[in-house]
Backbone as CSV, one residue per row, in Angstrom:
resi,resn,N_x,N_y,N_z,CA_x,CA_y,CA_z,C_x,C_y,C_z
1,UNK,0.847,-1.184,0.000,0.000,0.000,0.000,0.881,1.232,0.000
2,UNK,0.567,2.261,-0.636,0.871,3.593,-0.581,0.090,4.374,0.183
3,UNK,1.084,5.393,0.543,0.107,6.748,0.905,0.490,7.683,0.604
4,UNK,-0.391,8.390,-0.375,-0.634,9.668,-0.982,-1.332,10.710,-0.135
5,UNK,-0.497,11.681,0.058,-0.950,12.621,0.790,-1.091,13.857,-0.229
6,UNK,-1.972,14.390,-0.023,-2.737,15.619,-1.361,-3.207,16.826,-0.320
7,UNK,-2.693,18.035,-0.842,-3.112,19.454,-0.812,-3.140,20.309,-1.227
8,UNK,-3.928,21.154,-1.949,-4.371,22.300,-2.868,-3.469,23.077,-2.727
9,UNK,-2.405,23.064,-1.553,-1.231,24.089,-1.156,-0.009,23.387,-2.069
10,UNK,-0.018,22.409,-2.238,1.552,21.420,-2.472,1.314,20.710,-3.687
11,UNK,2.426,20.129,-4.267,2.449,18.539,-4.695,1.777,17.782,-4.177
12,UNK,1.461,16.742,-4.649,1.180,15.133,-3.611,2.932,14.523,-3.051
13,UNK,2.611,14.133,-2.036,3.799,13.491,-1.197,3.181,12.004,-1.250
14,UNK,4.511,11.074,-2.071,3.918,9.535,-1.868,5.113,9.178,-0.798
15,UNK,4.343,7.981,-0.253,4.960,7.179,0.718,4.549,5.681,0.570
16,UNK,6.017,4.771,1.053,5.451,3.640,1.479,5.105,3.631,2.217
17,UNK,4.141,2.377,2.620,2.953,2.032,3.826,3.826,2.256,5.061
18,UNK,4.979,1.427,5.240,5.640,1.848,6.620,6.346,3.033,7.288
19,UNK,6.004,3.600,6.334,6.852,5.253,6.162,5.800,6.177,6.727
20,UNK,4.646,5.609,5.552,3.486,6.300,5.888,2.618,6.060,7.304
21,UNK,3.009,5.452,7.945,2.066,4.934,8.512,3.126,5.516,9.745
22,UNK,4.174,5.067,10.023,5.035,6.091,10.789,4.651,7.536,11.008
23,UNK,4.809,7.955,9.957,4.307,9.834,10.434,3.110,9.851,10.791
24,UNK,1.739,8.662,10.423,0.714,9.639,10.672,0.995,8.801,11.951
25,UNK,1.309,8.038,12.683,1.062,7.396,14.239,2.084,8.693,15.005
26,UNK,3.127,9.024,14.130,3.417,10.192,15.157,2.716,11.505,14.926
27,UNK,2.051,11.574,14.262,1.047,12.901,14.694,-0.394,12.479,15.127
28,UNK,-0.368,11.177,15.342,-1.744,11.350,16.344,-3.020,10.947,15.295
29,UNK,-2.593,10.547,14.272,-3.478,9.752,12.890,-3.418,8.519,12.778
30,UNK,-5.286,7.845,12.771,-5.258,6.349,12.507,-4.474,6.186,11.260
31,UNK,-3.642,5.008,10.510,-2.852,5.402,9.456,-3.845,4.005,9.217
32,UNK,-5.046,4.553,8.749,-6.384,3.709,7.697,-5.702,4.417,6.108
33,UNK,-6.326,3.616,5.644,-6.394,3.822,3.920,-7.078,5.297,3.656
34,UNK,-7.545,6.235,3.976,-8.342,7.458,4.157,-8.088,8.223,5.144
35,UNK,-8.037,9.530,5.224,-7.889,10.618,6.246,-7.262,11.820,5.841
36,UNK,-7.524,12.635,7.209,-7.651,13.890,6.678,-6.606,14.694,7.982
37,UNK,-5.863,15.504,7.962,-5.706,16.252,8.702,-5.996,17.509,8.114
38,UNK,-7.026,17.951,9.247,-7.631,19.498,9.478,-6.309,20.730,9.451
39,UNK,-6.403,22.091,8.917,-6.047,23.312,8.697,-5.550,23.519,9.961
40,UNK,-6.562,23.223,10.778,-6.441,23.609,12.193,-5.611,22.665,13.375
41,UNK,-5.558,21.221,12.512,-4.225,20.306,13.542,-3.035,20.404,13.222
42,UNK,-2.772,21.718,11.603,-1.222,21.063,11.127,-0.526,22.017,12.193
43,UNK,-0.666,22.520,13.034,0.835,23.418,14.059,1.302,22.159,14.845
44,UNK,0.453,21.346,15.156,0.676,20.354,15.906,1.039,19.376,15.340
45,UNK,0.270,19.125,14.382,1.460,18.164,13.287,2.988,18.314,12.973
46,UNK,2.720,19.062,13.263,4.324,20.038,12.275,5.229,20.038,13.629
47,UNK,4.416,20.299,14.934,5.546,20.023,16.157,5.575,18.516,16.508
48,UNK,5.096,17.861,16.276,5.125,16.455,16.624,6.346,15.900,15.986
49,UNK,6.106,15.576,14.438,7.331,15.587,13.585,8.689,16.088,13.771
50,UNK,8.844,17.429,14.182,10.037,17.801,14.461,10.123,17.617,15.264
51,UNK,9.634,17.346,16.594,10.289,16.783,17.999,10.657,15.338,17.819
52,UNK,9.640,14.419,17.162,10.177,12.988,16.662,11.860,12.823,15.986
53,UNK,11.652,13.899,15.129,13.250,13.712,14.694,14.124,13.968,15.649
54,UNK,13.704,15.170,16.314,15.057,15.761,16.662,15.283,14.590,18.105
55,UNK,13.995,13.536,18.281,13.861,12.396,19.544,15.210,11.205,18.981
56,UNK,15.045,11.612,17.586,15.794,9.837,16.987,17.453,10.603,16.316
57,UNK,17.446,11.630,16.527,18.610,12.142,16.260,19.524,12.005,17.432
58,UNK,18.901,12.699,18.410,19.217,11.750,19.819,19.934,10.970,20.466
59,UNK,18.898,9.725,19.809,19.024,8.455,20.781,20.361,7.948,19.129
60,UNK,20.556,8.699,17.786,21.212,7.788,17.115,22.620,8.090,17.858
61,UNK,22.500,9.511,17.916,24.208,10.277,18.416,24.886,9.547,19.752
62,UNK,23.601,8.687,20.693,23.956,8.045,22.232,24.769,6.749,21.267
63,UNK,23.573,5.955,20.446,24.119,5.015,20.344,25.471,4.949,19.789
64,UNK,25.996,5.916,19.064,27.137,6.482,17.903,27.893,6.531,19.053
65,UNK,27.712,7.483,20.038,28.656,7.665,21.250,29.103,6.242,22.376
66,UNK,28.142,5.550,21.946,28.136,4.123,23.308,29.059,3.285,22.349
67,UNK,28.209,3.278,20.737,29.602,2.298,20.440,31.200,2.999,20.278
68,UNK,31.169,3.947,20.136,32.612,4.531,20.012,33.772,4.291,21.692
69,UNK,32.621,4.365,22.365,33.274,4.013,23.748,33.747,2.559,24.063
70,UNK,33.123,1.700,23.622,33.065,0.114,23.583,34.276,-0.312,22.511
71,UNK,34.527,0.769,21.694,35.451,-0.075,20.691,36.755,0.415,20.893
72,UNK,37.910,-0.005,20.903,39.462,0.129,21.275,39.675,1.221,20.104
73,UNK,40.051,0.502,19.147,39.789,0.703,17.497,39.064,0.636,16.804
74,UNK,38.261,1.675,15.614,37.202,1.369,15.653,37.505,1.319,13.813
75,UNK,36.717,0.031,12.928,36.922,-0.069,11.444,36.288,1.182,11.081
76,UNK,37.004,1.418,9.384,36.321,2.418,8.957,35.124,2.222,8.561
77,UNK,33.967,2.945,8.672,32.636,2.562,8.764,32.332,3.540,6.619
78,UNK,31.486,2.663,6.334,30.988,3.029,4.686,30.620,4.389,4.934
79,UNK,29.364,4.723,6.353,28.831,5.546,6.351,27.039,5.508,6.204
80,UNK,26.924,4.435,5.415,25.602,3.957,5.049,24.889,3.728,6.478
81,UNK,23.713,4.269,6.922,23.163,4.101,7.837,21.693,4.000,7.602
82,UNK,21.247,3.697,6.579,20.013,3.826,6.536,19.099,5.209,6.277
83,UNK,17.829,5.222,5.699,17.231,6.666,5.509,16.750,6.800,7.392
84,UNK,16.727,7.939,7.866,16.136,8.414,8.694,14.818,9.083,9.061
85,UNK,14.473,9.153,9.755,12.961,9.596,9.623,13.172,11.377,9.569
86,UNK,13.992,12.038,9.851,14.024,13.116,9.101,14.091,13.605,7.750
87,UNK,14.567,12.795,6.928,14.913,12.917,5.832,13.363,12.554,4.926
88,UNK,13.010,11.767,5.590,11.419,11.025,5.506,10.147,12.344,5.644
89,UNK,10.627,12.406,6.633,9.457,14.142,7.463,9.939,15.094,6.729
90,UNK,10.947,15.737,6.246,11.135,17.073,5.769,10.009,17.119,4.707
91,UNK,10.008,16.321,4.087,8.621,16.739,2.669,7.347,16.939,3.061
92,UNK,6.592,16.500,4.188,5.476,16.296,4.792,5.448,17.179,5.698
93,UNK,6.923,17.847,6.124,6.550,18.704,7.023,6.607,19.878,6.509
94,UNK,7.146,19.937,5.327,6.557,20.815,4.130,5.833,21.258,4.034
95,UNK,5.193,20.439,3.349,3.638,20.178,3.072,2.724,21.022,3.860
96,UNK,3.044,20.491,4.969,2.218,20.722,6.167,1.749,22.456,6.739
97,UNK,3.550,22.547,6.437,3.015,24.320,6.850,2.995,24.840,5.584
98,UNK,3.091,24.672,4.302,2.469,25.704,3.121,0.973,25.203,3.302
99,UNK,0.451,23.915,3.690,-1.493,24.073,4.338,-1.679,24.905,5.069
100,UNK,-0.871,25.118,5.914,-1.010,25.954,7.181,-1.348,27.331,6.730
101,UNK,0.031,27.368,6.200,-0.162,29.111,5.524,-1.170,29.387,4.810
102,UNK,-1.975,28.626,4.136,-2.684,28.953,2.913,-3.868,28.415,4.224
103,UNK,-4.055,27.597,5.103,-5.294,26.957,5.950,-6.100,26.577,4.662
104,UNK,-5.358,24.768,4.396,-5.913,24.424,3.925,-5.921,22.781,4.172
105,UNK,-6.360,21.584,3.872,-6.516,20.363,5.179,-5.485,19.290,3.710
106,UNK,-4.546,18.500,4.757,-4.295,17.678,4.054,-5.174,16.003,3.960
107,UNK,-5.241,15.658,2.829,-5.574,14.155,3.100,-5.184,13.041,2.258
108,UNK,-5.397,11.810,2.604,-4.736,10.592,1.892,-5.824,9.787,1.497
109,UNK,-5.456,8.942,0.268,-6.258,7.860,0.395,-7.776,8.492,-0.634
110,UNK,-7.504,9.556,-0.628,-9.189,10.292,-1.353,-8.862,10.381,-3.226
């Protein structure tokens, strides 16, 4: 499954299901096949998201720091770490406040 998120302010933002379904559980959205966030929930959307990142930015820099402590010597690392959920949120949180600005509702699935 996808989720297409659509607003008269933006582009459409696609997502995979687990991607998608990630942001809307962190802003407080059943992540059903359909929905809507209201004009009036995106400030809170928009702080949820950025506190989520800046939560997993965090806990990555502890873990970065715990293994650096644990290792004598440490191999050279590729660098590859995976996408992050910031990198994930910046488009949606986009999104989110050009709705805002314009107060206009995003939704998926329609």
């Amino acid at each position: 499954m996808l989720y297409k998120f659509k607003s008269k302010a933006t582009g459409d933002v696609i997502m995979l299901e687990p991607q998608g379904r990630q942001i809307l559980e962190i802003i407080g959205k059943n992540p059903g096949p359909k929905g809507i966030v209201l004009a009036s929930e995106m400030s809170a959307a928009i702080a949820a998201l950025q506190a989520a990142v800046v939560q997993e930015e965090k806990e990555i820099e502890a873990a970065s720091n715990a293994q650096q402590d644990t290792e004598a010597e440490s191999a050279p690392t590729s660098g590859a770490r995976g996408i992050r959920l910031k990198q994930r949120a910046v488009p949606v949180i986009d999104m989110f406040k050009r709705a805002l600005a314009e107060e206009v509702d995003v939704v998926w699935g329609v």
